[in-house]
Each structure stands twice: as structure tokens, then as C-alpha cells.
C-alpha positions in Angstrom: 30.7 -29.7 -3.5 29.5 -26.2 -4.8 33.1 -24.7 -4.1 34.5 -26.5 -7.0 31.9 -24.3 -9.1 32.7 -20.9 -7.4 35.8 -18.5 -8.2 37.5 -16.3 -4.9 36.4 -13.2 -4.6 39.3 -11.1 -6.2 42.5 -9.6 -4.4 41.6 -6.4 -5.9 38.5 -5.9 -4.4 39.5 -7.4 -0.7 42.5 -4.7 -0.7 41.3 -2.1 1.1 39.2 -3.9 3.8 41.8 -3.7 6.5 41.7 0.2 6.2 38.0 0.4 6.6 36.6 0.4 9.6 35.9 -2.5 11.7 32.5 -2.8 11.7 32.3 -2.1 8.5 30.4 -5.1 6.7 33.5 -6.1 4.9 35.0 -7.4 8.3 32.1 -9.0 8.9 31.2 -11.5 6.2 32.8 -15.1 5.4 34.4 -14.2 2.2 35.8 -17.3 0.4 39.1 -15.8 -1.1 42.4 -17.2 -2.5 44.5 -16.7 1.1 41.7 -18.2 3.1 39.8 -20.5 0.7 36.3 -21.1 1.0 34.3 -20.5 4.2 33.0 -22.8 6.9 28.6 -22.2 5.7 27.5 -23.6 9.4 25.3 -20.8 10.6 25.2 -18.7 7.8 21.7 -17.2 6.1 22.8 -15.7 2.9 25.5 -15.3 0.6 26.5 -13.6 -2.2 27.1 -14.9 -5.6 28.3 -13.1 -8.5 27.4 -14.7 -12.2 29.6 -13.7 -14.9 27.8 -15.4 -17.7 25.8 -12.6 -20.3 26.0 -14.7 -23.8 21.9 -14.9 -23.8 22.5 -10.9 -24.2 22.7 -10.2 -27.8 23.8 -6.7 -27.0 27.2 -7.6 -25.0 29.6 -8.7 -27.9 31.8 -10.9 -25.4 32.6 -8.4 -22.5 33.4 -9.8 -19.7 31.7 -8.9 -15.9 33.6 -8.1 -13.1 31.6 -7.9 -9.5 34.6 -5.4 -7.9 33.5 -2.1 -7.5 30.2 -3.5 -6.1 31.8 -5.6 -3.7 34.1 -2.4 -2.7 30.6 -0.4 -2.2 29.3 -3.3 -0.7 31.7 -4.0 2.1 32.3 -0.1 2.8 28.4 0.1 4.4 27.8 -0.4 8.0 25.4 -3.3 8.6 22.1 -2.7 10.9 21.3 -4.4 14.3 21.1 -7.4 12.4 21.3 -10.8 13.7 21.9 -12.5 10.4 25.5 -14.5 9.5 26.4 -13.7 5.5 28.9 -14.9 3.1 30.2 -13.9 0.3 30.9 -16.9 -1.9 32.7 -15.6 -4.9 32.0 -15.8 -8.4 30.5 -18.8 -10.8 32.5 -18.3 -14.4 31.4 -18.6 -18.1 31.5 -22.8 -18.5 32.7 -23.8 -22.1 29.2 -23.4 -22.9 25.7 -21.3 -21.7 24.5 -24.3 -20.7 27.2 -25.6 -18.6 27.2 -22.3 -16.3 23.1 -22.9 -16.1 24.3 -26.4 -14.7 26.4 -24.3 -11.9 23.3 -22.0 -11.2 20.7 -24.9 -10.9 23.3 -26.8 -8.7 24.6 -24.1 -6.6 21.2 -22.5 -5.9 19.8 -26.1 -5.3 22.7 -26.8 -2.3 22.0 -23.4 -0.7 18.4 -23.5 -0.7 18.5 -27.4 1.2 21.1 -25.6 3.6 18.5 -22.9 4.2 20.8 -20.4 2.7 19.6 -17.8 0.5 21.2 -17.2 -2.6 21.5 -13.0 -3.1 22.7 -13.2 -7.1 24.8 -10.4 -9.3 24.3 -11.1 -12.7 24.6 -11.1 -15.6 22.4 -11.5 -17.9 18.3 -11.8 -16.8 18.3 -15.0 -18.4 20.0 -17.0 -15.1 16.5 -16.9 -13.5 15.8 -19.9 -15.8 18.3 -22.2 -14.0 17.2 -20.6 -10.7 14.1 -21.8 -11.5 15.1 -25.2 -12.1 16.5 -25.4 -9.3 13.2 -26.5 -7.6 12.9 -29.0 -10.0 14.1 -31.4 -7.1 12.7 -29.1 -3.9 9.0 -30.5 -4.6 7.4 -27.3 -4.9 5.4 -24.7 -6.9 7.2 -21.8 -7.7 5.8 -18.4 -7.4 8.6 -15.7 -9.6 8.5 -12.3 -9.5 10.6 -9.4 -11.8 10.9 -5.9 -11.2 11.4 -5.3 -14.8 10.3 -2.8 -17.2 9.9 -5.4 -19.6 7.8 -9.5 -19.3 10.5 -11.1 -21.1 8.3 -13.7 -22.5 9.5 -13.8 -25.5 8.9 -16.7 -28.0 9.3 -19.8 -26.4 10.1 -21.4 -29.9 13.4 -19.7 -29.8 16.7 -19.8 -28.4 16.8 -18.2 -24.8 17.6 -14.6 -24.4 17.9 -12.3 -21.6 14.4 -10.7 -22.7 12.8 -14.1 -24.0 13.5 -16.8 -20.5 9.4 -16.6 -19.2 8.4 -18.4 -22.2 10.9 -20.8 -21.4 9.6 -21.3 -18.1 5.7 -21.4 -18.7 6.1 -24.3 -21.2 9.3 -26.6 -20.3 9.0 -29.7 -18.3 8.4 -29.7 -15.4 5.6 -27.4 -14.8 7.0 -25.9 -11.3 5.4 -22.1 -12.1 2.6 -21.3 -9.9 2.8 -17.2 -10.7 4.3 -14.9 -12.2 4.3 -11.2 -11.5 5.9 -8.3 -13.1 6.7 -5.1 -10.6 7.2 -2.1 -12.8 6.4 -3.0 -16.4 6.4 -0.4 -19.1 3.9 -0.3 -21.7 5.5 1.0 -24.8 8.4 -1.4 -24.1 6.0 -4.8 -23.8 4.2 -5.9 -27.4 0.9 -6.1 -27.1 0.7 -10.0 -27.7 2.7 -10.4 -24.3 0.1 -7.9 -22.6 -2.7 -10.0 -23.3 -0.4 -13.4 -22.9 0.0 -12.2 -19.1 -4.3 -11.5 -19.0 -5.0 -15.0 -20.5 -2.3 -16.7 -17.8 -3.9 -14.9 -14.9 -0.4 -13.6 -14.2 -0.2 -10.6 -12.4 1.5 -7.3 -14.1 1.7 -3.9 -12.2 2.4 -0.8 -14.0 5.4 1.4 -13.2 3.0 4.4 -12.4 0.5 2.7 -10.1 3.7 0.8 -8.2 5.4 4.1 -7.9 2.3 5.8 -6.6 1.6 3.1 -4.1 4.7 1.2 -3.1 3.4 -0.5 -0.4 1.2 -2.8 -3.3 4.6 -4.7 -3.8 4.7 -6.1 -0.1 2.1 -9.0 -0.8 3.5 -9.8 -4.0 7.0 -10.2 -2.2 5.3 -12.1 0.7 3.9 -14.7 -1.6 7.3 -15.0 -3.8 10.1 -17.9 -4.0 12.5 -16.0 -6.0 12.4 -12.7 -6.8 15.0 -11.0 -9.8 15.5 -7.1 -9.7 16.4 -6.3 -13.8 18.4 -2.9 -14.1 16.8 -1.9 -16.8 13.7 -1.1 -14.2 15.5 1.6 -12.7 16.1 5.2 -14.4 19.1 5.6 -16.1 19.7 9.5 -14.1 20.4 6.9 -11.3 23.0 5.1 -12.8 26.0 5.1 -15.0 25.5 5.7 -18.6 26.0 1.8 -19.9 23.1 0.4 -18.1 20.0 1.6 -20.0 18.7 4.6 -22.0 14.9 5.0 -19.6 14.6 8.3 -18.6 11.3 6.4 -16.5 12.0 4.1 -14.3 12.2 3.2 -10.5 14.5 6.2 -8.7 16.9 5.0 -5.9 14.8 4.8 -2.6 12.0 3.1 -5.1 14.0 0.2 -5.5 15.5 -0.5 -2.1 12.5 -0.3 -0.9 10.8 -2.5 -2.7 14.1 -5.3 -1.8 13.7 -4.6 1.6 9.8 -5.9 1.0 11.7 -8.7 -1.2 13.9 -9.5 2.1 10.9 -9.3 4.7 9.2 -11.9 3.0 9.1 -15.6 4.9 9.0 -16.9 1.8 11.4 -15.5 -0.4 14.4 -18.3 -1.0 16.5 -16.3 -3.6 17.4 -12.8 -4.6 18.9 -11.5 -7.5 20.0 -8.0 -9.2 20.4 -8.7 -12.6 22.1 -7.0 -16.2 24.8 -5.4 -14.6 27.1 -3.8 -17.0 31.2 -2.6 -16.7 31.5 0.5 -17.7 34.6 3.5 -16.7 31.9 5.6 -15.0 30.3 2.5 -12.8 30.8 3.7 -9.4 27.3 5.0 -8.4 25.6 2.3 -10.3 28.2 -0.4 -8.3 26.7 1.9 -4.7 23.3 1.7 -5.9 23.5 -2.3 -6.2 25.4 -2.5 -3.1 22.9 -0.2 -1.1 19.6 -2.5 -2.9 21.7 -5.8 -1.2 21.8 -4.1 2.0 18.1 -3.5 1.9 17.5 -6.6 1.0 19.4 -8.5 3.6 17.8 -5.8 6.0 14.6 -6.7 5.5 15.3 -10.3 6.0 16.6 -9.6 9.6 13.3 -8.1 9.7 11.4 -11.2 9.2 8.5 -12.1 11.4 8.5 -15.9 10.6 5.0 -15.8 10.8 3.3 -19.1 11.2 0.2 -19.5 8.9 -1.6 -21.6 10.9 -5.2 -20.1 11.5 -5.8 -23.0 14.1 -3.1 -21.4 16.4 -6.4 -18.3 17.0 -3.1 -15.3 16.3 -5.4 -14.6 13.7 -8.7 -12.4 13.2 -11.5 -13.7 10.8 -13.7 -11.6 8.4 -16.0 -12.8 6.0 -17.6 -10.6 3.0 -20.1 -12.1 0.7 -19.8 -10.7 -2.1 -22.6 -12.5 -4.9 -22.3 -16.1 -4.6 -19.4 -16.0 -3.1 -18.1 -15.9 0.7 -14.1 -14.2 0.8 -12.7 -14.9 3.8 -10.4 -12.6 5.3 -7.4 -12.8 8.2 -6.0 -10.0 9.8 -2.7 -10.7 11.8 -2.6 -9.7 14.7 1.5 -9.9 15.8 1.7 -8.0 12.6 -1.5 -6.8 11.3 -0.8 -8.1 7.9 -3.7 -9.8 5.8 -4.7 -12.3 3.8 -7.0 -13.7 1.7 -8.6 -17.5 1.3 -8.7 -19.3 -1.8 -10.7 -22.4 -1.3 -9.7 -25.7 -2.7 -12.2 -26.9 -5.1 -12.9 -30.5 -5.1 -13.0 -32.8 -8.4 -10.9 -30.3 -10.5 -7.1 -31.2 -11.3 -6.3 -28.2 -9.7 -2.6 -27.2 -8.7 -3.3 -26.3 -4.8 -3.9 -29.3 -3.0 -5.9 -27.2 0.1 -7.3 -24.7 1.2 -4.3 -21.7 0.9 -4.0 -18.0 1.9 -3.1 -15.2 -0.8 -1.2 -12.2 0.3 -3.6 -9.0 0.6 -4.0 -5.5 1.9 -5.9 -3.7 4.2 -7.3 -2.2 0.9 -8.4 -5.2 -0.7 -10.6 -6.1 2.4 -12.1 -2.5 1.8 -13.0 -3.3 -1.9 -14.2 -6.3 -0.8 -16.5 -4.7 1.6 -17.8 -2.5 -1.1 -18.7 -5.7 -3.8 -15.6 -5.5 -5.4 -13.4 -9.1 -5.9 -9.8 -8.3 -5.4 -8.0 -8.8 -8.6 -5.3 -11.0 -7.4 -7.8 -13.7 -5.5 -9.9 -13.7 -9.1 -6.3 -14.4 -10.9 -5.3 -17.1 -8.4 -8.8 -18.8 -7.8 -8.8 -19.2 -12.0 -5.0 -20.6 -11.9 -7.0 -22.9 -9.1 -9.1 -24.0 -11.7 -6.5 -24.8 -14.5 
């Protein structure tokens, strides 16, 4: 029973929904609260979670996280012409031990994502994508992860987990569920340059705060191919928050980064969504509307989904092929959407981790490079982690 691992949403922050008004999202959600206890999850497609666990961040000294002024911003917005049923579960606690609230994460995240319910996280420290991620353990399925994070945070995977050190975690404990991993927004001079050439030898893929900015429609085939995608705060620009948060005057500005959730959300793929290192402070109120407003694009997006079937047999698709070399890339243009996609073939007699033929996320301009004998970076990266 995941209620028995979930804390009411506090009195404090349920106060003034009465007042506001009544389509305001606040009267709309399920919220699992003290008066009404936990909510009836037939029918619903998301629900919020807030994690109040930060030990793995050496840099809190014990404070304590309290989701309330989000929630506030949060249920003050007016929800879109969506069709979509959301909850808003509460809050999991410290356990007695770090390892005892990743227990609540894996198991929580594990029931929702069997239910078909995606899990939209509040954290906490960046380290809680670790027990995310193990949360497939049992779902039978390679995991693609993707951070919009100014940092890798792959860290030493000798040492203790920290909320800058979890990939390394991931990459080498048992069992190997990690497809890909991508990093949205990375900053040079904040990632050594060990961990630069770490994420070149892996084949993951790392895009630069500059080129994202400069092209933010590059993130939507990153987000189409992802499982569970973690926003860090320290990838947004501090002049956009309050003064606890992080000291970047570079970062991702406020449009930037609900945009890019509302590609997280419009994703068929994506299972769970999280805005991570959150931090309490007496001047929290536009950081607490900027997380609320990143949510709403998020869950907008999902009512946006297409639930696109990927079956090319079904003829909804159009066919290019571009030799390039030795090579033949095969290209598929939707047509109910005119997104594309790219073929990686499966390669026979290789103990390879796709088991068939798949289909990468692409863009238009991809196909273009292709067209002009260049091979898009992404399909080399994934046909080598193919061949692994």
C-alpha cells in the first residue's frame, strides 16, 4: 500500500483553496489530506509527490524541505483544455536512514508506473533519481535517463552517493537497466574534464547550455526517447530564482525551462518527472511559481500527447533512405505528426542490448545532414552502445 509511505499534504497549504476560484487547479486535483485521507487513483494519470529527503547533499546541514509555497503557486493556476485526471499524493518523509526513504521512492514509483500513473517528483536532493531508477529493476526494461543539469553528476562511483555523484552509481550497480544517458544544459567549467571524456567513451549524449539555448527544439527527441527525465535547479539562472538556490549567473531563463518540460510531457515515453534541489529559503516565492509553472508545462504537454504507434507496418509512415559510405540510414517521417526518426539496425551475432530493429528520435535536420554525407551524432552514439 504506497499510502502507508506518503504524508498529507499540509493544512497550511490547502487553506486558501476554498477562496480561490473554482476552476482553479486546486479544486480540481485528488489531494490526499488529513480531513479526506488518501484518494480513490482509478482514472488518474499523474500525481504529485514531494521528497523531503536531501542528506546525500553535503551542503544542507539538516534543513528540513517543506513543498508549501509550491503547492500554493501550484493550485492558484488555471489548468488548460486538458483531459488529464491528477493527484496530488502528498509527501514521502526522511526514513531513519537515506536508504530507507530510497526504499519509499523505488516502491512508490514502482506502484505508480504498473498503475500507468506518472510520478511528477519535488525533491530534494538530485540523488532520488537513483531509486527512481531502480525502480525498473522489476518493469523489464532498459532505461533511457535524461538531466537538465548544469553539471553530469557522475561522480566516483567508489564513493558514497551524493547529490552530484548518483550516475556513477547507476552506470556500474547491478542490474544494468541504463540504456542512455543524456545531459540537457551542461556547463563546461562546472564538469572535470575526466567526466567530459567519461560521457565521449560511454557514447552518452551531452548538449551544451549554448547550443540547447540557441536551438530549443534539439531537446524534443531526447525527451521522446526518455523514461524518466530529472530537471536539477541548479540548470536554471539564479536572476530567476530566490537567492538560496544557486550562485549561476548562466543558466536556463524561465520560458527555457518550461519549455523544455512541456517537450518532457509530450513525450509517449516519458514514465516519470522530477524537479529536483529545491531549497527553503524566506524569499522562495518566485522560485516556488517558477516550479509550479515548469509542472504545469509539464502535465500540459502530456495532455498533448499523440500516442503515436511506432509501427511502420501500419504505412502512417514515410520512408527515406540516404546512403551514406557503406552504410544505408533509413529515415521515417510521420505523417499524423511529421515527427522523424531514425533506424538503428539490429546486428546479428553481437551480445548487443537491442533485441531488434528500433527507431531513434531525430529531426528534420538530421535527415538534412544526412543528405549531405554527414552521420547524425546521436545514431553513431546509439549504433556503438548497439555494439557493446
Amino acid at each position: 500500500m504506497i499510502q502507508d509511505y506518503l504524508l498529507p499534504v499540509a493544512d497550511v497549504a490547502l487553506a486558501h483553496i476554498q477562496l480561490m476560484h473554482q476552476q482553479c487547479l486546486g479544486n480540481a486535483l485528488r489531494i490526499h489530506s488529513e480531513q479526506e485521507g488518501f484518494p480513490d487513483l482509478k482514472g488518474v494519470q499523474l500525481a504529485i509527490i514531494g521528497l523531503r529527503e536531501n542528506r546525500r547533499d553535503p551542503n544542507t546541514l539538516g534543513e528540513s524541505l517543506s513543498f508549501t509555497e509550491i503547492r500554493r503557486a501550484f493550485y492558484e493556476l488555471f489548468p488548460g483544455n486538458w483531459h488529464t485526471t491528477i493527484a496530488d499524493l502528498g509527501d514521502i518523509d526522511k526514513g531513519e536512514s537515506v536508504e530507507d526513504t530510497y526504499f519509499a521512492i523505488r516502491t512508490v514509483t514502482e506502484d505508480l508506473v504498473k498503475k500507468n500513473i506518472i510520478p511528477i517528483y519535488i525533491g530534494g536532493s538530485h540523488d532520488l533519481i537513483y531509486p527512481v531508477y531502480r525502480a525498473f529493476d522489476k518493469l523489464d526494461q532498459m532505461v533511457n535517463l535524461v538531466n537538465v543539469d548544469h553539471k553530469f553528476d557522475l561522480g566516483d562511483s567508489t564513493k558514497p552517493i551524493e547529490n552530484h555523484s548518483y550516475v556513477g552509481k547507476i552506470i556500474v550497480n547491478q542490474p544494468y537497466n541504463l540504456f542512455n544517458y543524456s545531459n540537457i544544459g551542461f556547463q563546461t567549467y562546472f564538469n572535470p574534464q575526466e567526466e567530459i571524456d567519461l560521457m565521449d567513451r560511454l557514447h552518452f549524449d551531452a548538449y551544451r547550455l549554448g547550443n540547447v539555448s540557441a536551438s530549443l527544439e534539439s531537446v524534443e527527441p531526447v525527451m521522446r526517447d526518455a523514461d524518466v527525465v530529472g530537471i536539477d535547479m541548479g540548470a536554471i539562472k539564479s536572476s530567476e530564482l530566490s537567492y538560496r538556490h544557486n550562485k549561476a549567473p548562466n543558466g536556463f531563463d524561465g520560458k527555457e525551462i518550461c519549455a523544455i518540460a512541456r517537450y518532457a510531457g509530450i513525450s509517449d515515453r516519458v514514465s516519470v518527472f522530477g524537479v529536483f534541489e529545491y531549497k527553503n529559503d524566506p524569499q522562495e516565492e518566485m522560485a516556488a511559481m517558477l516550479v509550479a509553472q515548469v509542472l504545469w508545462y509539464f502535465i500540459e504537454g502530456v495532455n498533448f500527447r499523440a500516442s503515436e504507434s511506432l509501427d511502420i507496418g501500419k504505412n502512417n509512415f514515410l520512408t527515406y533512405q540516404v546512403p551514406i559510405d557503406d552504410e544505408v540510414l533509413t529515415f521515417y517521417k510521420s505523417e499524423m505528426t511529421e515527427r522523424w526518426w531514425i533506424e538503428i539496425p539490429f546486428i546479428s551475432g553481437l551480445n548487443n542490448k537491442l533485441k531488434r530493429h528500433t527507431l531513434l528520435p531525430c529531426t528534420y535536420h538530421d535527415y538534412l545532414e544526412a543528405c549531405n554525407q554527414n552521420i547524425p551524432e546521436r545514431w553513431y552514439k546509439a549504433r556503438k552502445k548497439n555494439e557493446v
